[in-house]
C-alpha positions as CSV (number, residue, x, y, z in Angstrom):
1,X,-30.3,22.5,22.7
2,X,-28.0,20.2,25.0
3,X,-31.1,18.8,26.7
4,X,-32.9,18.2,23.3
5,X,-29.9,15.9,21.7
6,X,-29.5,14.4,25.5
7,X,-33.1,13.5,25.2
8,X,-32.9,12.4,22.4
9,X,-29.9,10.1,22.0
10,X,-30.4,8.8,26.1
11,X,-30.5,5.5,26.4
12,X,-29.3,2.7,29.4
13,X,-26.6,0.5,29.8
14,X,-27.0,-2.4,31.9
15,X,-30.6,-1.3,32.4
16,X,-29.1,0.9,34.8
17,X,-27.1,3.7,34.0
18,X,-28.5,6.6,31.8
19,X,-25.8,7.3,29.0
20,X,-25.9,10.1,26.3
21,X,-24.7,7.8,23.0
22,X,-23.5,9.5,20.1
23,X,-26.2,10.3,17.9
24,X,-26.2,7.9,14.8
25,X,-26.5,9.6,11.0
26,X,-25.4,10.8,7.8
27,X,-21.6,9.6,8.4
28,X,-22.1,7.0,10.2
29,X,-24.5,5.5,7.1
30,X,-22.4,6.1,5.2
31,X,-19.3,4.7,6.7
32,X,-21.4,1.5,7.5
33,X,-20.7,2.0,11.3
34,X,-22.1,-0.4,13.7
35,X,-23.7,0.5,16.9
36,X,-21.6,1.9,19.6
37,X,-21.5,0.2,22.5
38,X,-20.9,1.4,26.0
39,X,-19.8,-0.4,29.3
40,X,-20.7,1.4,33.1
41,X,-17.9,2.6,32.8
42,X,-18.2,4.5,29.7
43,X,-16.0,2.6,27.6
44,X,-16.9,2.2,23.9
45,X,-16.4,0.2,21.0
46,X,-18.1,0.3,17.5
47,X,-17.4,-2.0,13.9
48,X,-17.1,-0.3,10.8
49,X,-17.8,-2.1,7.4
50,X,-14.8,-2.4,5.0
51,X,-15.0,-2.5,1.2
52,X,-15.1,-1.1,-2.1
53,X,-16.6,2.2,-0.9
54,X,-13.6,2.9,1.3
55,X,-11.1,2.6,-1.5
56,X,-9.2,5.4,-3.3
57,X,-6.8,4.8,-5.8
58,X,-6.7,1.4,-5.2
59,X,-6.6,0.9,-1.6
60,X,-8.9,2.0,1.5
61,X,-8.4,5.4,2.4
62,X,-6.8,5.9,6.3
63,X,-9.2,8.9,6.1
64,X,-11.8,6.6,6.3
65,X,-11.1,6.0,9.5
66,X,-12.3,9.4,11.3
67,X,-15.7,8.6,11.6
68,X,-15.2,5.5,13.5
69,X,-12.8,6.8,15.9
70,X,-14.8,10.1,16.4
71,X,-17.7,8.3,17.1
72,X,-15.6,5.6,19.6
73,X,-13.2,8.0,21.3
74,X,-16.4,10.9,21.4
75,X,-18.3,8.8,23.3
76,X,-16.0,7.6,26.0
77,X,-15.7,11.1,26.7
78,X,-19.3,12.4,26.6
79,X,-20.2,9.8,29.0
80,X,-17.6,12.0,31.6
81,X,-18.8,15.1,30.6
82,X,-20.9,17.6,33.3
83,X,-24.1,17.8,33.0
84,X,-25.6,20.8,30.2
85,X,-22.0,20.3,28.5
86,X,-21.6,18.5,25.0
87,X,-18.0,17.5,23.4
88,X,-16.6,18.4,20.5
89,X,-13.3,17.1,18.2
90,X,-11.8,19.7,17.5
91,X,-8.7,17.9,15.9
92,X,-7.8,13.9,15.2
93,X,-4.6,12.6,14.3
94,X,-4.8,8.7,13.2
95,X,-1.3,7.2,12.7
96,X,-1.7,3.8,10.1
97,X,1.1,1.5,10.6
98,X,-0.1,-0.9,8.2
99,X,-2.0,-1.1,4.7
100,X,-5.8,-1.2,5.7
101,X,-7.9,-4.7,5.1
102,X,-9.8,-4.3,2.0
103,X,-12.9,-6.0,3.1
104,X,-14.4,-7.5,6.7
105,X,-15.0,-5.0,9.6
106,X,-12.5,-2.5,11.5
107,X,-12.9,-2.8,15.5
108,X,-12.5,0.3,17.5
109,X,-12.2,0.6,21.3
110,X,-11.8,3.7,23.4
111,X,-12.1,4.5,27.4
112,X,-11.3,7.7,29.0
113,X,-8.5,7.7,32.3
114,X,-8.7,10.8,33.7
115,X,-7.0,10.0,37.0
116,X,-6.7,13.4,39.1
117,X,-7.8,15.5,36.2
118,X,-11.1,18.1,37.3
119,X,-12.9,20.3,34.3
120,X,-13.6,23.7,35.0
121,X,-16.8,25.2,34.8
């Protein structure tokens, strides 16, 4: 099943290096993500859409917010990953310091340091 979604979602960046990018659908529609991009060095960023669809009870929702930093921090770590493994968030904790814009576009950025670190098989 692994192969089929790598297959599937594969694409290049920089012409060069094959990447697995997080397969676009249903949330990220709905959520009026952009696409993800990703550096060679598997950093990645995305845009999400802001407006009256985000809001409840009279302001955006924070919860809002998962699907674009799933889809942001999930990539910069499947790009890491060995080969015939997927990831998976399992949990996501998103602090909001401030009220959320109420229109426009949210920016997210995420890249993975894993200095010294090895997974297991």
């Amino acid at each position: 099943m692994v192969d089929g979604m790598r297959d599937a979602v594969a694409d290049r960046v920089g012409g060069s290096v094959p990447v697995l990018l997080t397969p676009y659908g249903g949330p990220e529609a709905l959520f009026r993500l952009g696409r993800i991009a990703v550096d060679d060095t598997g950093a990645s960023a995305a845009t999400m859409a802001v407006g009256p669809w985000l809001v409840v009870d009279g302001r955006p929702a924070a919860g809002s917010l998962g699907v674009l930093m799933d889809d942001v921090l999930g990539q910069a770590v499947i790009v890491g990953r060995p080969e015939g493994h997927w990831a998976v968030t399992t949990e996501l904790t998103v602090d909001v310091c401030s009220p959320l814009p109420s229109t426009g576009r949210l920016h997210a950025a995420g890249e993975r340091h894993l200095p010294g670190l090895e997974l297991l098989p």
